[in-house]
N, C-alpha and C positions, 0 to 999 in steps of 0.2 A: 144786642146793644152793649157798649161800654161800659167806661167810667167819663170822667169831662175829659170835652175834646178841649187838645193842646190849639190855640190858635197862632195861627203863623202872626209874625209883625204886620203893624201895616203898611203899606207898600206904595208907591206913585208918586207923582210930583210932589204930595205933600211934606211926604219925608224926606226928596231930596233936596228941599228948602224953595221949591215953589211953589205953597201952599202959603195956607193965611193963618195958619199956627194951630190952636187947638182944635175949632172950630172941624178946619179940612182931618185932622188926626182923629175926631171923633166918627168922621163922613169915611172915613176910611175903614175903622173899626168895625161900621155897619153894614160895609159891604161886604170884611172879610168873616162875621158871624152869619151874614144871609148863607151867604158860598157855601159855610162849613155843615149848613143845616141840609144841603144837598146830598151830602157826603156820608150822613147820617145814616140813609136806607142802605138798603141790598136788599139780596134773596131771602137771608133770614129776617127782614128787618123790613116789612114791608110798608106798614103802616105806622105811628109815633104820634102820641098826645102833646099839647102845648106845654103839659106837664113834663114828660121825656125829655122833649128839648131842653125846655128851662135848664133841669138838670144838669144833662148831657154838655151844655155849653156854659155851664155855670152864671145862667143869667136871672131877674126878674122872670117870672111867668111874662108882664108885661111887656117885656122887650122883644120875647120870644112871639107876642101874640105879632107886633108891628112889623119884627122881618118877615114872618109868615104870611102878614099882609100885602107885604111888598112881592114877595115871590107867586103870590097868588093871584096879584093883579097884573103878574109878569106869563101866566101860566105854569110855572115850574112847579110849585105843586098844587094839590084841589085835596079838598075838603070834604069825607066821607061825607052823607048827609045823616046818615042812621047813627053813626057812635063819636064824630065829629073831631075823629083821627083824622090827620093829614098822612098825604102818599105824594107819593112824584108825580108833575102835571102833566098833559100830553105834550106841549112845549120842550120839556125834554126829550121825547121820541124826536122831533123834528128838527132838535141840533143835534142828537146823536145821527142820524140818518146823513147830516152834511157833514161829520166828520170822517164815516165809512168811506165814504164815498172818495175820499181824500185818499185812502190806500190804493196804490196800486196792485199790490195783493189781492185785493176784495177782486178789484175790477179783472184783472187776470183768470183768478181763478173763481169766481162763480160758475162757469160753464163747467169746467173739469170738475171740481165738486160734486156736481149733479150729473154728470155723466158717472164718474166714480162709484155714486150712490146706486145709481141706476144700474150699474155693471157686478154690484157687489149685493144690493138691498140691503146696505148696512150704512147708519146713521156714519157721517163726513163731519167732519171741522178744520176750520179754516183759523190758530192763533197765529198774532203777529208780536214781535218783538219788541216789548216798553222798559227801555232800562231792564232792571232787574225781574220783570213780572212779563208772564204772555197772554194779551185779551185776544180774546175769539170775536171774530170780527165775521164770522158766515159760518152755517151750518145747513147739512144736507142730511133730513132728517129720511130714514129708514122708514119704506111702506109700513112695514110689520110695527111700528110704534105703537102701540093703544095711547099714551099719553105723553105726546111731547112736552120735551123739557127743552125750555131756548137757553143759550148758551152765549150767544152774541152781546156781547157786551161783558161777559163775566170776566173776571181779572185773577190768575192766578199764579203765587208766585213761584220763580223758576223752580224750585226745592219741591215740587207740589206736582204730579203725574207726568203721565210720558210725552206731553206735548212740551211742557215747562221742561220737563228733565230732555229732550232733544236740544233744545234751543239752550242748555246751558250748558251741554259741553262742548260747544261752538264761541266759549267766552271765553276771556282772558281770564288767564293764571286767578290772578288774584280775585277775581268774579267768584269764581268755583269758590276759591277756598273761602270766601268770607261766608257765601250761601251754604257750602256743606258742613259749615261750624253755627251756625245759629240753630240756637235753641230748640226751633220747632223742626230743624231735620232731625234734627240727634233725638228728638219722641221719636219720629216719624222711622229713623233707624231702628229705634230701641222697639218698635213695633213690626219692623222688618218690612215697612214700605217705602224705603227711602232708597236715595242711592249710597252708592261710594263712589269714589274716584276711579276704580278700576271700571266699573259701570259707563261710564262718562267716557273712559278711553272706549270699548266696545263699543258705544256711538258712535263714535269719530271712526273708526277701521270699518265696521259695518254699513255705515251710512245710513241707518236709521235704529230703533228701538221696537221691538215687536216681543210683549206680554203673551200668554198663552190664556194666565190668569192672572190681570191686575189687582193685588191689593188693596187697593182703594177704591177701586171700583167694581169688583169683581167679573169684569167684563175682559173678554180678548181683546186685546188693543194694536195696534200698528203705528208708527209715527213716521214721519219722512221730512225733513228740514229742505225748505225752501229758500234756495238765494238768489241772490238779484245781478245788477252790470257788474258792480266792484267784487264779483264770487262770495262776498257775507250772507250770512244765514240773516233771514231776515223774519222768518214768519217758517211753521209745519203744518202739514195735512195732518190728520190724525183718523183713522178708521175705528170706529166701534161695533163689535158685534159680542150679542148673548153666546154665550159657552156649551148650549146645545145648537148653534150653528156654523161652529166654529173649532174642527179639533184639529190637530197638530198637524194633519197637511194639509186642509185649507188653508189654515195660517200662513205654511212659508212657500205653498203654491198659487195659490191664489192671491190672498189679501197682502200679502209684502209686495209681490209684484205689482201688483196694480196699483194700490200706494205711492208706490217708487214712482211708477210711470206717471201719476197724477203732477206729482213734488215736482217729477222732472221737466214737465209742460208749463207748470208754472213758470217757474225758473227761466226756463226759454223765453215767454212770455217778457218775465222782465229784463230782461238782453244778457243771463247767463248763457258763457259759452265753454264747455268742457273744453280744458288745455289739449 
């Protein structure tokens, strides 16, 4: 959890002067505190008291109880019954599922995913390209898993592992350098898991990025950048395997190859055609 959430202005006809003055500015208000109490959870962040919020959005406990009300007779979130925390509703599963569904990415590569998985027995990821950030939108989890971890829906930013660091030296000039100068790469340097710029060119010559041993994850990793009609990167595969299944010529005979061939099915898929 935070500190208070900044809330964006309010927005819609009221503001652009077809509204009926305060009244619509306050109805606007309340919809954009409901929204931002969505925004609230994640992985770490799974559950939050009416207290949390209050805080967190700098409101009334009061106020916080009535959006909450509102989102809850909407399904977006539900109501522990034993400690009387709120969590995200299932309603949410059921517009995130009509959003996936909207990639062509997902729909292409699902199959090749799990054939990938199946050819390699090593967990598959499917991110696609948001601005500056890449969410995993499919995952093709590894027999060998004792405890899956889902992945779809996560959001991370491009400065932030080798599916974000593939997808970001496919951007423009000024992309890179604004992301390889913020604060949390220059830790992430100073910890020696980050990129540089010379890194980012190696992408680009190699056509993908392959760990032996990832820093952050401490897992072998593989990436391959997927593009679409207009030849843009648009979305990468990403392969994960444990480091006692994984040494140095499985890595660039195996798992790079098959990778590549995955990224590359894709791609075709979406009507890339090598010049």
């Amino acid at each position: 959890m935070g500190g208070v959430v900044s809330l964006p202005p309010p927005g819609g006809a009221a503001d652009a002067g077809g509204g009926t003055g305060p009244d619509a500015r306050r109805g606007s208000q309340a919809v954009d505190r409901a929204l931002s109490i969505l925004w609230l959870f994640d992985e770490q962040t799974e559950t939050l008291s009416v207290a949390d919020i209050a805080l967190m959005l700098a409101v009334h406990r009061s106020t916080a109880w009535r959006l909450l009300g509102a989102l809850q007779r909407a399904g977006l979130v539900e109501q522990e019954p034993t400690s009387g925390r709120f969590r995200l509703g299932i309603a949410v599963v059921s517009l995130a599922g009509h959003v996936l569904d909207r990639f062509p990415a997902r729909a292409a590569g699902r199959k090749v995913l799990s054939d990938l998985r199946d050819q390699l027995d090593e967990t598959v990821y499917l991110g696609v390209l948001d601005e500056t950030s890449v969410v995993y939108i499919d995952q093709a989890s590894s027999p060998h898993v004792r405890h899956n971890v889902d992945w779809v829906g996560r959001r991370q930013s491009l400065n932030e592992g080798v599916t974000g660091a593939v997808l970001l030296a496919y951007q423009p000039p000024e992309v890179i350098h604004e992301l390889m100068h913020e604060s949390a790469s220059e830790l992430l340097r100073d910890q020696g898991r980050g990129l540089d710029e010379r890194a980012l060119d190696a992408v680009r010559e190699r056509g993908y990025l392959a760990r032996l041993t990832d820093p952050l994850s401490g897992l072998s990793v593989v990436s391959a950048p997927v593009r679409d009609h207009r030849s843009e990167v648009v979305a990468a595969i990403t392969t994960t395997a444990p480091q006692h299944r994984a040494d140095r010529a499985r890595l660039d005979e195996e798992i790079v190859p098959a990778t590549l061939q995955a990224a590359a099915l894709v791609s075709e898929a979406l009507g890339y055609s090598r010049a």
